[in-house]
N, C-alpha and C positions, 0 to 999 in steps of 0.2 A: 504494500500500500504506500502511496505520497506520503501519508501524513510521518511516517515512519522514517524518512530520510532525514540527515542530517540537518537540509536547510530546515526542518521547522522541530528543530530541538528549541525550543526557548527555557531562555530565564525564568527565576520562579514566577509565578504569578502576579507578588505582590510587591516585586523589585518597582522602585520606582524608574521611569525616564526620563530626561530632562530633553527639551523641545526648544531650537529656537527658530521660530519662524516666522522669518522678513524680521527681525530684531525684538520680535515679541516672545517673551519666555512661557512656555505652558511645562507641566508635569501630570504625565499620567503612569497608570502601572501597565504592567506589561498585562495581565488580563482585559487590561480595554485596546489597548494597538495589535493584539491578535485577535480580537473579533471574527478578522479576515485574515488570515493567514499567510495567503498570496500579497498581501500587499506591501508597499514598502515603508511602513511604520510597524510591521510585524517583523520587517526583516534587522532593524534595531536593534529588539528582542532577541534575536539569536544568540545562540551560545557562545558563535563565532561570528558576527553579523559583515554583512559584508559594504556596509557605510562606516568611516570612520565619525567618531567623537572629534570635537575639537578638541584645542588645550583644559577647557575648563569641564571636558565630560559630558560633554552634552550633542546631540544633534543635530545638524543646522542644514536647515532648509529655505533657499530663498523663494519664498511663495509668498502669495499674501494673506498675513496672518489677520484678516478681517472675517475671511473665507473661511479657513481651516478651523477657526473655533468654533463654524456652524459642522462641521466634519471629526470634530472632538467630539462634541455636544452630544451625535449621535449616536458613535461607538459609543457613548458611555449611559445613553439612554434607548438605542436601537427607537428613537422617535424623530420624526424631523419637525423642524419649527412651527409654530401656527398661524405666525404670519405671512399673510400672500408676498408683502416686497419682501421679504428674506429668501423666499423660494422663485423668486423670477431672477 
């Protein structure tokens, strides 16, 4: 089986992660960035991950972090917003 290879050995569950993205800091644990397993805030999480940290241990992502906190929001609620402009 996939799930059984190496790429998705993750960190405990309740390790936390440090996020920074477009210069906005977020921290979540590794049980909400593997939600989705394929994706590449689960690959963080790896035991081995294959995005470096910077110097201060953290992950840096230049996106824009106005967006991705609607994208946290969810892994961590599996709901999406209820306002209509947040969703257009």
């Amino acid at each position: 089986e996939i799930m059984n290879k190496d790429d998705f050995k993750f960190l405990d569950p309740a390790t936390p992660v440090g996020l920074n993205v477009g210069g906005q800091l977020f921290e979540a644990d590794v049980a909400t960035l593997t939600k989705d397993p394929y994706s590449i805030l689960a690959a963080c999480c790896r035991q081995s991950p294959v995005i470096e940290k910077n110097v201060d241990g953290i992950f840096y992502f230049d996106r824009d972090w106005w967006l991705f906190r609607h994208i946290l929001a969810f892994l961590r609620s599996s709901a999406l917003p209820n306002e209509l402009e947040t969703l257009k």
